[in-house]
VONU-578869 format. One record per residue (C-alpha): x, y, z; residue number from 1. Coordinates in nm, 3 decimals. Example, Ala and Ser with C-alpha at 12.3 -4.5 7.8 and 13.67 -1.06 7.14 Angstrom:
// residues 2
> 1.230 | -0.450 | 0.780 | 1
> 1.367 | -0.106 | 0.714 | 2
// end
This chain:
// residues 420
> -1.653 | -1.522 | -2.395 | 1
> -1.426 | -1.331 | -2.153 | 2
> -1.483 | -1.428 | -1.794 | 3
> -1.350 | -1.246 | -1.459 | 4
> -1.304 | -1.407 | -1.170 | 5
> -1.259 | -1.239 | -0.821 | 6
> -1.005 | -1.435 | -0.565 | 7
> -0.994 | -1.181 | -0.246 | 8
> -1.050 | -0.853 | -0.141 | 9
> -1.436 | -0.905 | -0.190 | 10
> -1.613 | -0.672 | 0.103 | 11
> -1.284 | -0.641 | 0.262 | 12
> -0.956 | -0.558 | 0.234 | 13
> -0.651 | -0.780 | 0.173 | 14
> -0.550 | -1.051 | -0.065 | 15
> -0.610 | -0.856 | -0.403 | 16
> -0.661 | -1.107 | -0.691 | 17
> -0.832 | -1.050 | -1.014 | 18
> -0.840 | -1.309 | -1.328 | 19
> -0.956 | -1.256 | -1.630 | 20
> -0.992 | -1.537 | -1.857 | 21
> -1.019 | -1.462 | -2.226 | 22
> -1.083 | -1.830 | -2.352 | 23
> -0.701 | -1.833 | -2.508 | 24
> -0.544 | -1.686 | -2.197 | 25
> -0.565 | -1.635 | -1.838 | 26
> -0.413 | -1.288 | -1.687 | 27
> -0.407 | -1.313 | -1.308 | 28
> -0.391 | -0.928 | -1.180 | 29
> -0.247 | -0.918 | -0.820 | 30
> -0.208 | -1.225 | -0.594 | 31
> -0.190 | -1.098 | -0.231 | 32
> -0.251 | -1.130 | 0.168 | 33
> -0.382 | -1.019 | 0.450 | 34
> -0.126 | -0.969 | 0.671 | 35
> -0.296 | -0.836 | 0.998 | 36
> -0.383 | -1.179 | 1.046 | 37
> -0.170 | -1.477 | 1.182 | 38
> -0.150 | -1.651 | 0.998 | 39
> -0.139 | -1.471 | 0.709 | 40
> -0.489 | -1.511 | 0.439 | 41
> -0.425 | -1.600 | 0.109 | 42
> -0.641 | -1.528 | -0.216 | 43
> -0.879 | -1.815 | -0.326 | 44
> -0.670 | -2.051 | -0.553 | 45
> -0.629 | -2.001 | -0.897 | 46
> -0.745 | -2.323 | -1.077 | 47
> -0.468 | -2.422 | -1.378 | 48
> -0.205 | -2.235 | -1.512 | 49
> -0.233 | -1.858 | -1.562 | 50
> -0.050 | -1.741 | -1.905 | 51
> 0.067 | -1.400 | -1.683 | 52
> 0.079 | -1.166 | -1.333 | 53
> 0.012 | -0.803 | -1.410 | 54
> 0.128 | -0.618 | -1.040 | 55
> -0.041 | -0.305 | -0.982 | 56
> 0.220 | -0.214 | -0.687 | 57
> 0.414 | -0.338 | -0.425 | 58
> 0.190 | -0.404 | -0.104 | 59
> 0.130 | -0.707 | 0.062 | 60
> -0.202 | -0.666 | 0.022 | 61
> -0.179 | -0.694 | -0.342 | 62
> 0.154 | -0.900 | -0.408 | 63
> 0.236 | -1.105 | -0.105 | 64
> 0.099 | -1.453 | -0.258 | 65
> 0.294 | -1.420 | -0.586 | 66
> 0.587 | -1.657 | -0.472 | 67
> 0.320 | -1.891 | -0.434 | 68
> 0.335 | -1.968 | -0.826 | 69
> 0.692 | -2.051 | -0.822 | 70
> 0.637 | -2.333 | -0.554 | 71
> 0.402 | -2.441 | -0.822 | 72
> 0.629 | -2.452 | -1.114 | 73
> 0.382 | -2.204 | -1.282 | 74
> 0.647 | -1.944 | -1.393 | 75
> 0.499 | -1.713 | -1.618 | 76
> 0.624 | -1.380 | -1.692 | 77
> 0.540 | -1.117 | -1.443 | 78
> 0.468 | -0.759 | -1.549 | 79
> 0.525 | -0.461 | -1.363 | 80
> 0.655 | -0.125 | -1.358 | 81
> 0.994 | -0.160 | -1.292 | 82
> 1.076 | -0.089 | -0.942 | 83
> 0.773 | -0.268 | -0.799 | 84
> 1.016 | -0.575 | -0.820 | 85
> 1.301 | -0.459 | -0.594 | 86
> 1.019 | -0.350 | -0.356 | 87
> 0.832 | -0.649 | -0.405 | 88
> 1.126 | -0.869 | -0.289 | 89
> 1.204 | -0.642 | 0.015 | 90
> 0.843 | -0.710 | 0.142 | 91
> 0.864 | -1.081 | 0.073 | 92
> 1.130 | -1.159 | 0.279 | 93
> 1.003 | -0.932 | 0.523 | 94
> 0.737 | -1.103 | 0.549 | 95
> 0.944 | -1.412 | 0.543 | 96
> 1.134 | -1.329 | 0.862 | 97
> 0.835 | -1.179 | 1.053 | 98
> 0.593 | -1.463 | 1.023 | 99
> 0.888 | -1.702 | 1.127 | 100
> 0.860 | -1.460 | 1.454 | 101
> 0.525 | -1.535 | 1.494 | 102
> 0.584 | -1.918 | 1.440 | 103
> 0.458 | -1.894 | 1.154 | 104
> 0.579 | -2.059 | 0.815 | 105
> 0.454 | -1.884 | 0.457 | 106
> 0.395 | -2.148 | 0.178 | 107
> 0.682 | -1.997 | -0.011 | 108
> 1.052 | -2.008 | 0.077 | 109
> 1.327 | -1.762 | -0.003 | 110
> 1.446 | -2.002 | -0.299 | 111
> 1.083 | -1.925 | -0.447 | 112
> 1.124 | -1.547 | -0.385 | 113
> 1.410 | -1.586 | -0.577 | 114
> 1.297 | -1.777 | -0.833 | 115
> 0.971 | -1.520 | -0.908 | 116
> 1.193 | -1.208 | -0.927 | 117
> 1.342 | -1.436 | -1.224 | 118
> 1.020 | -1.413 | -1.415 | 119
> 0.967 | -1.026 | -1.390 | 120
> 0.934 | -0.783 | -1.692 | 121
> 0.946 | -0.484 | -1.657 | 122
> 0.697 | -0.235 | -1.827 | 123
> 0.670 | 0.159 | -1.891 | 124
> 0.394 | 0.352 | -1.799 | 125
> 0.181 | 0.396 | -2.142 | 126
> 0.425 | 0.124 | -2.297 | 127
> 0.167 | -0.153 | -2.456 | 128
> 0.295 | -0.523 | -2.394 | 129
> 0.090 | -0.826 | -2.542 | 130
> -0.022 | -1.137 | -2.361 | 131
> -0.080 | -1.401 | -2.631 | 132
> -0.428 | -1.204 | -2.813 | 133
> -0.459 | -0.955 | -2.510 | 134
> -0.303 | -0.626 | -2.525 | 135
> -0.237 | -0.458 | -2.221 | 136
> -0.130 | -0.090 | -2.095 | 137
> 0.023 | 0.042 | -1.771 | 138
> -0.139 | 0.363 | -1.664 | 139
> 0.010 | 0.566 | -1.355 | 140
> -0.232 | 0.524 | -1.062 | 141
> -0.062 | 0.790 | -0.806 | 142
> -0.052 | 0.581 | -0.491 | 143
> 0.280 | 0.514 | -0.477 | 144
> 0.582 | 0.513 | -0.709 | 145
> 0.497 | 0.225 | -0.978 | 146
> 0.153 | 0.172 | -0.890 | 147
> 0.002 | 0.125 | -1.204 | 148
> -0.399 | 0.101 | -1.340 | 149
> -0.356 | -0.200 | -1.553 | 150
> -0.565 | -0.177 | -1.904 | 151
> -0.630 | -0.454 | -2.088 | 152
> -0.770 | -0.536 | -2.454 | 153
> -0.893 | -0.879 | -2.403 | 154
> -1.166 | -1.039 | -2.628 | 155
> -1.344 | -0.726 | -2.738 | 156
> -1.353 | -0.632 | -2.372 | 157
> -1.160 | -0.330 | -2.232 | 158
> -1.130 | -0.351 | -1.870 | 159
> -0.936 | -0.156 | -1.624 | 160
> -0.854 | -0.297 | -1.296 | 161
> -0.723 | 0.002 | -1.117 | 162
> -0.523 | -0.160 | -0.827 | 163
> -0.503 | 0.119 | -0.559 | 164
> -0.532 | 0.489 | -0.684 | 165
> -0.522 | 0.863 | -0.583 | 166
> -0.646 | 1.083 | -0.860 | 167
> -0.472 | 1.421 | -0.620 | 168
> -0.105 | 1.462 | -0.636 | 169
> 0.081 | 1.434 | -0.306 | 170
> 0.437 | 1.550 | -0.178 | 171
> 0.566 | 1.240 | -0.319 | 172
> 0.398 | 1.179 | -0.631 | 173
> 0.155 | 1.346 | -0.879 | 174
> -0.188 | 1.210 | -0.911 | 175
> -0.362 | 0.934 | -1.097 | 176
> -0.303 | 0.950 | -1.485 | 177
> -0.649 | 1.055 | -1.618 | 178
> -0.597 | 1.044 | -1.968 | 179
> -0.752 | 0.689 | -2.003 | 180
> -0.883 | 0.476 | -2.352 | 181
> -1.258 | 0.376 | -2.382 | 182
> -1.328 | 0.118 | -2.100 | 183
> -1.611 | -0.133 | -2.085 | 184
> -1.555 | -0.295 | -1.757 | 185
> -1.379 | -0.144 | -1.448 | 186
> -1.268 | -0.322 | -1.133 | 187
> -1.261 | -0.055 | -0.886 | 188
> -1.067 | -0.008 | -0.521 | 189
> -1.341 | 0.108 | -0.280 | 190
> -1.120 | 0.192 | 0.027 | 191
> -1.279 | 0.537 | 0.135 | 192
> -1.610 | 0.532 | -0.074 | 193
> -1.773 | 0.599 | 0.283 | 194
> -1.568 | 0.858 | 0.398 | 195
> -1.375 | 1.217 | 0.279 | 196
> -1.037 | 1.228 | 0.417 | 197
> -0.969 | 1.540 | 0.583 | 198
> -0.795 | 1.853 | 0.438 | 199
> -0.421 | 1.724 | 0.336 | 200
> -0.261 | 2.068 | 0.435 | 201
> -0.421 | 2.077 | 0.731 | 202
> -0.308 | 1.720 | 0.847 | 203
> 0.056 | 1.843 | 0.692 | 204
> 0.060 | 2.129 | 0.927 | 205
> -0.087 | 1.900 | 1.248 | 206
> 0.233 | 1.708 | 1.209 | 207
> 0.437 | 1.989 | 1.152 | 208
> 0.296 | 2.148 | 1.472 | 209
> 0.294 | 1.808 | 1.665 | 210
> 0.682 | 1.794 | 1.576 | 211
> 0.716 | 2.145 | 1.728 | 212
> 0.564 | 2.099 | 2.048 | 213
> 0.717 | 1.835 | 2.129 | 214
> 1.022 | 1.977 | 2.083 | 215
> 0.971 | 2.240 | 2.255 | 216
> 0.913 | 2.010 | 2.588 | 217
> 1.253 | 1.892 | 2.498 | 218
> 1.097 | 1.554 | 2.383 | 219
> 1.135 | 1.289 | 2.100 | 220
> 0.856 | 1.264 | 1.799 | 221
> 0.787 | 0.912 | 1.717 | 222
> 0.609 | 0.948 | 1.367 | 223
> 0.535 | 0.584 | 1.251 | 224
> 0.392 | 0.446 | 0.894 | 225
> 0.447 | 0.251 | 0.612 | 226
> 0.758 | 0.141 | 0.490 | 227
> 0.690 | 0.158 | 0.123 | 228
> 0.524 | 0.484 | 0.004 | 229
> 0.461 | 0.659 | 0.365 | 230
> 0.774 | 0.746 | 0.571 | 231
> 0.898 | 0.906 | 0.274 | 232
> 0.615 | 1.092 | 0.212 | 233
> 0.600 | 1.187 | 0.509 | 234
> 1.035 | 1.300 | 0.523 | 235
> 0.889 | 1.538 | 0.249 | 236
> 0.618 | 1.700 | 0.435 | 237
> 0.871 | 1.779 | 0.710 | 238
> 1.114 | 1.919 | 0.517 | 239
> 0.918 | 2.140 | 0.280 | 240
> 0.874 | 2.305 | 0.639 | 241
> 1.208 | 2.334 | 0.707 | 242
> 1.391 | 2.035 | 0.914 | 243
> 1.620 | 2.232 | 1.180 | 244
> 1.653 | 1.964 | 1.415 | 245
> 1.766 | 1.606 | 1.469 | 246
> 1.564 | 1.377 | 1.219 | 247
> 1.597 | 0.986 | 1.195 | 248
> 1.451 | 0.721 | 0.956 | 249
> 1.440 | 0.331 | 1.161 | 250
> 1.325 | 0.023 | 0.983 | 251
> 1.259 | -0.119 | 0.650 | 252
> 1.177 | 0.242 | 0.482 | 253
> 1.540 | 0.304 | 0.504 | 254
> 1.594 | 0.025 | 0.240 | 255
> 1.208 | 0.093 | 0.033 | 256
> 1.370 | 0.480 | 0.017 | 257
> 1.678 | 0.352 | -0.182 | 258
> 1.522 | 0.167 | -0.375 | 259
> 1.230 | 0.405 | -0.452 | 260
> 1.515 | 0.712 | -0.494 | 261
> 1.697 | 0.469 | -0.787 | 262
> 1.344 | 0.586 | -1.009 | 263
> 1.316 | 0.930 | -0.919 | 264
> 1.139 | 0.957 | -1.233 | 265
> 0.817 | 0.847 | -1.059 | 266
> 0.860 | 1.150 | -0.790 | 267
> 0.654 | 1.449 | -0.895 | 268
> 1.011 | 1.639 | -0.807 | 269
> 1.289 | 1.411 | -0.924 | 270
> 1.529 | 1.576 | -0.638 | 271
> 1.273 | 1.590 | -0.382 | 272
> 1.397 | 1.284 | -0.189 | 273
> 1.738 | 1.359 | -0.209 | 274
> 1.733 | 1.710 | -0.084 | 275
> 1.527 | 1.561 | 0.211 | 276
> 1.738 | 1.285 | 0.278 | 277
> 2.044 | 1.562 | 0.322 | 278
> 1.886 | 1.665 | 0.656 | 279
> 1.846 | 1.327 | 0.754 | 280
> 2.000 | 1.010 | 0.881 | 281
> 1.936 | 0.651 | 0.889 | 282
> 1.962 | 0.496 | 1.231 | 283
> 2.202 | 0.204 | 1.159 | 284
> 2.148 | 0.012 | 1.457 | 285
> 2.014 | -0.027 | 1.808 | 286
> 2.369 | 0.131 | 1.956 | 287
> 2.254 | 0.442 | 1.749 | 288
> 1.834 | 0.386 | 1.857 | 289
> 1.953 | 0.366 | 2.246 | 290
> 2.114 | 0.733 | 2.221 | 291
> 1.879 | 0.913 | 1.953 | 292
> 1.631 | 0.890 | 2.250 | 293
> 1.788 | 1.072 | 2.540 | 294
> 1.799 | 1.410 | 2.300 | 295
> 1.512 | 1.576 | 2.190 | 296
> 1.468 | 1.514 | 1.809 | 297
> 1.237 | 1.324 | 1.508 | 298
> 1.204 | 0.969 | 1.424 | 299
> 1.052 | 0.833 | 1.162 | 300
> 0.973 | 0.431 | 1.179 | 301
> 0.829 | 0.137 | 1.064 | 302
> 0.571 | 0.030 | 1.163 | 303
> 0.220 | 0.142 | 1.087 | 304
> 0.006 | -0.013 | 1.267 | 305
> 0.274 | -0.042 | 1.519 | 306
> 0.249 | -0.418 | 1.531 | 307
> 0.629 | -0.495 | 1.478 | 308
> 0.934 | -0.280 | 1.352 | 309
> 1.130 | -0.071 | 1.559 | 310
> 0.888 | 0.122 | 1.649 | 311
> 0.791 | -0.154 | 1.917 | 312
> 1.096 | -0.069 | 2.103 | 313
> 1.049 | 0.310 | 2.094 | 314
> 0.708 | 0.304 | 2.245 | 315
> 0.843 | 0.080 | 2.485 | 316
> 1.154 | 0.318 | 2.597 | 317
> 0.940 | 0.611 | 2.553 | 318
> 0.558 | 0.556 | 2.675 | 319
> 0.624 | 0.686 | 3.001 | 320
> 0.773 | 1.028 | 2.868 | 321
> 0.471 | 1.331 | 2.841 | 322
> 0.719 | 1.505 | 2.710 | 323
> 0.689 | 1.306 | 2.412 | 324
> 0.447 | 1.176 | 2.103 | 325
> 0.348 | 0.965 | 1.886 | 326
> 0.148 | 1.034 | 1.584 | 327
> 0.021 | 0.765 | 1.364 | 328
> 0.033 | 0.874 | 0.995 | 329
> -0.275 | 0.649 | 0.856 | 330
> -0.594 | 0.398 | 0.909 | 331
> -0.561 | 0.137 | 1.202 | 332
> -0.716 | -0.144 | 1.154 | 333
> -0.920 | -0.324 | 1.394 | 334
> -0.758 | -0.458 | 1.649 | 335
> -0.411 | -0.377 | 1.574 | 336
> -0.207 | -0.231 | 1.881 | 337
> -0.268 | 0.154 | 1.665 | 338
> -0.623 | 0.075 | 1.668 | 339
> -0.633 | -0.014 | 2.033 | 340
> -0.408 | 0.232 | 2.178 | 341
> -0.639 | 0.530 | 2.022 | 342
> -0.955 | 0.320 | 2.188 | 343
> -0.815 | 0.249 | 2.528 | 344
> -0.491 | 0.458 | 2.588 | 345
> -0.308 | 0.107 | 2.613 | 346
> -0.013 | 0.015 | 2.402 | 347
> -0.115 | -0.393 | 2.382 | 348
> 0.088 | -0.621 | 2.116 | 349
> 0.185 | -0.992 | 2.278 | 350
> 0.301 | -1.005 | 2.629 | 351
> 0.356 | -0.604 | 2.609 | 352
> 0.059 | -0.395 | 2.783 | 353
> 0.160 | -0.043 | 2.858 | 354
> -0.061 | 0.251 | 2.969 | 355
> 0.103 | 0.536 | 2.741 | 356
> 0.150 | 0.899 | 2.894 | 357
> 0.296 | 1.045 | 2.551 | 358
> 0.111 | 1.245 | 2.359 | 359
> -0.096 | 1.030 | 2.094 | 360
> -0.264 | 1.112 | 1.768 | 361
> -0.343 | 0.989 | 1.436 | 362
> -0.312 | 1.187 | 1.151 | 363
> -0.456 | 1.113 | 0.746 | 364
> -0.184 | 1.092 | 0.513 | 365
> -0.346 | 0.788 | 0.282 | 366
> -0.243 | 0.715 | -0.056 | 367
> -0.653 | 0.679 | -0.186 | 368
> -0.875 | 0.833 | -0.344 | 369
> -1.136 | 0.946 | -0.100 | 370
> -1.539 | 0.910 | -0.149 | 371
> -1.555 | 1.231 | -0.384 | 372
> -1.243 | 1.159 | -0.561 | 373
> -1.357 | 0.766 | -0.638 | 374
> -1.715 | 0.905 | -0.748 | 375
> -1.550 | 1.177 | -0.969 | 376
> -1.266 | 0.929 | -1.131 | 377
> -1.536 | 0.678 | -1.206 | 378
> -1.741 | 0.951 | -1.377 | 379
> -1.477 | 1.023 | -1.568 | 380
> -1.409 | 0.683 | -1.696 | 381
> -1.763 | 0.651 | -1.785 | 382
> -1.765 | 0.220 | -1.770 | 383
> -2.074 | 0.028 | -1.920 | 384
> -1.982 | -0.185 | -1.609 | 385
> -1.831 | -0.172 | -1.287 | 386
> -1.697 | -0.417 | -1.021 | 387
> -1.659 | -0.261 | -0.643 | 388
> -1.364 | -0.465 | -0.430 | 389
> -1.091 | -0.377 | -0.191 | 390
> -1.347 | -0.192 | 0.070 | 391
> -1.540 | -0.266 | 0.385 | 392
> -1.844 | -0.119 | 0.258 | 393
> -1.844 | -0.203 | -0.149 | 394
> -2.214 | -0.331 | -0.144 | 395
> -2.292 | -0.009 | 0.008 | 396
> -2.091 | 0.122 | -0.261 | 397
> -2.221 | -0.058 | -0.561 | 398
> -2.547 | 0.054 | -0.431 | 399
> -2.499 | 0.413 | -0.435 | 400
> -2.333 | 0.362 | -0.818 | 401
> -2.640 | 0.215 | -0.922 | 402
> -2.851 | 0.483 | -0.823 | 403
> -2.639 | 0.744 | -1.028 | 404
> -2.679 | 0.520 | -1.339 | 405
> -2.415 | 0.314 | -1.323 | 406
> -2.417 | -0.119 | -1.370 | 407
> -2.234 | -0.193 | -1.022 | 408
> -2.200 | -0.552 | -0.865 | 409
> -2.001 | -0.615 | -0.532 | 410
> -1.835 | -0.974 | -0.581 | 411
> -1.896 | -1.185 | -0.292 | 412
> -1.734 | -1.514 | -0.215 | 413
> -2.068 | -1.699 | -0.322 | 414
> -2.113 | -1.469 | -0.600 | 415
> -1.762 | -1.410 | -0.772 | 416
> -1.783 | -1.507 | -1.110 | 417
> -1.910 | -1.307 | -1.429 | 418
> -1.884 | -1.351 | -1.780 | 419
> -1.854 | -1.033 | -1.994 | 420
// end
């Protein structure tokens, strides 16, 4: 009897963890945190030894607690598409160095990061590997470049765990591969099934105008977001609009767009980055930060819920300035500085408290599917049953799927266990 087994990201987000457990082999799918928290949360612990990782993509909500293995001794192979381990070590030390910040020390050392990048394999999309019995297949999930809906043969059960999708194609890549085999079980993301994000060209052109004003008043246009997946999505949107003035990237996005322009075979235009990145430059270090703010201009930072990264220090040189903005490119979550400077006007992270005077907004560029598109993809994969994790609302949503038909449980920490 196959059995599943839900570890985190039940009626919340963070610390994706899925494992299915055939009776001949365990495949653990995603192992990772919750980083607005400090300390960091961690999945529930896998009991024994798992026979293989399957990474849907590189976010810390979904691979931060891999290392975790290694301290363990538990080094199985690790399958991914390929550049989710370049990006995968980026955000591990990352995440290394910032919780040492904090005071804070992770349960895995660099030596271990090192050690786990040993034990990846890499996989094509549509390329079938084996574990042990189990076959399994790497779909394209369209969230970011790599991100992958993992399908897997497994003891006459075909389940797809789809990690984080987007079934619409973006600037950066194309949409969520919908040419899918028969599935029996499916382990959904539930991010937006409460809410429609609002009309992608019209958010495109909000930034583009945002950019324009402010220039205009002779100001600087802080954009922040995401290292992996955003700022460069967002580099693309400004320059399919033409980029005629000073533009800067800051943080760790300079490093995730290297690495993410080495596989420009996951971009829905293979040259797209690199034409972008022509009108661009890559602030090298605070020298070069102190003078890109006393000319009007574009900067593009880390991070995006502007907890840490450089943009920190920009809102702190520049919160005084009307002259200037800054738009926040995604969700804020509760009680993160974002989320609290759109509530109160107040830039608060620390000992910092700041009443900001530049123009602020927040703007909708996610990487999910929204409420429609989740209803619509799920209709389309047609499961006999379906698991709803990895949203704030998924007993709401498992609800509303069991009205239209469908067999849809919300795993909850006292209720997390199924057999197939």
């Amino acid at each position: 009897m196959v059995q599943v087994s839900f570890h985190g990201a039940m009626a919340s987000i963070g610390c994706s963890s899925v494992l299915v457990d055939t009776g001949g082999e365990k495949i653990l799918m995603d192992y990772g945190t919750k980083v607005q928290e400090i300390p960091p949360l961690f999945p529930i612990p896998v009991q024994g030894k798992v026979d293989a990782i399957i990474i849907s993509h590189a976010h810390l909500d979904h691979v931060g607690a891999i290392p975790i293995f290694s301290t363990k001794k538990n080094n199985c192979p690790i399958f991914s598409q390929g550049v989710t381990k370049p990006l995968s070590r980026l955000l591990w030390l990352d995440s290394i160095k910032i919780s040492r910040e904090e005071g804070v020390e992770l349960p895995f050392s660099r030596n271990d990061v090192e050690a786990t990048l040993d034990s990846f394999v890499p996989v094509n999309f549509r390329s079938p590997f084996k574990v042990h019995n189990t076959k399994a297949t790497l779909f394209d999930a369209g969230h970011i470049p790599g991100s992958a809906l993992t399908y897997l043969d497994a003891g006459g059960k075909k389940i797809l765990y789809t990690g984080d999708y987007k079934t619409t194609d973006t600037k950066l890549v194309k949409g969520a591969d919908l040419k899918l085999p028969e599935v029996d079980v499916m382990v959904t993301e539930s991010t937006y099934s409460d809410r429609e994000h609002p009309d992608r060209k019209l958010q495109e052109k909000e930034l583009v105008r945002t950019v324009r004003d402010t220039l205009s008043r002779d100001g600087v246009a802080l954009i922040s977001g995401f290292a992996v997946g955003r700022i460069d999505e967002l580099l693309l949107v400004l320059d399919s609009n033409g980029i005629d003035y000073p533009l800067y990237v800051d943080g760790m996005a300079k490093k995730a767009i290297t690495i993410i322009n080495q596989h420009k075979n996951l971009l829905k235009d293979p040259k797209s980055l690199d034409k972008a990145l022509e009108k661009a430059q890559y602030v090298a270090d605070h020298k070069m930060r102190k003078k890109i703010i006393k000319q009007p201009g574009v900067i593009l930072s880390t991070g995006g819920m502007l907890q840490g990264g450089p943009i920190v220090w920009y809102i702190q040189k520049l919160f005084d300035k009307k002259n200037c903005s800054l738009t926040m490119s995604g969700f804020q979550v509760e009680g993160t500085p974002g989320k609290t400077l759109l509530e109160t006007g107040r830039y608060i992270n620390k000992d910092i408290d700041l009443e900001v005077h530049m123009d602020v907004k927040k703007l909708n560029f996610s990487s999910h599917a929204s409420r429609d598109d989740l209803f619509e993809f799920i209709k389309h994969v047609n499961p006999e049953k379906i698991f709803c994790v990895h949203g704030e609302h998924t007993e709401d949503f498992a609800r509303e799927l069991n009205e239209q038909g469908f067999d849809a449980t919300a795993p909850l920490a006292n209720n997390r266990i199924f057999n197939l």
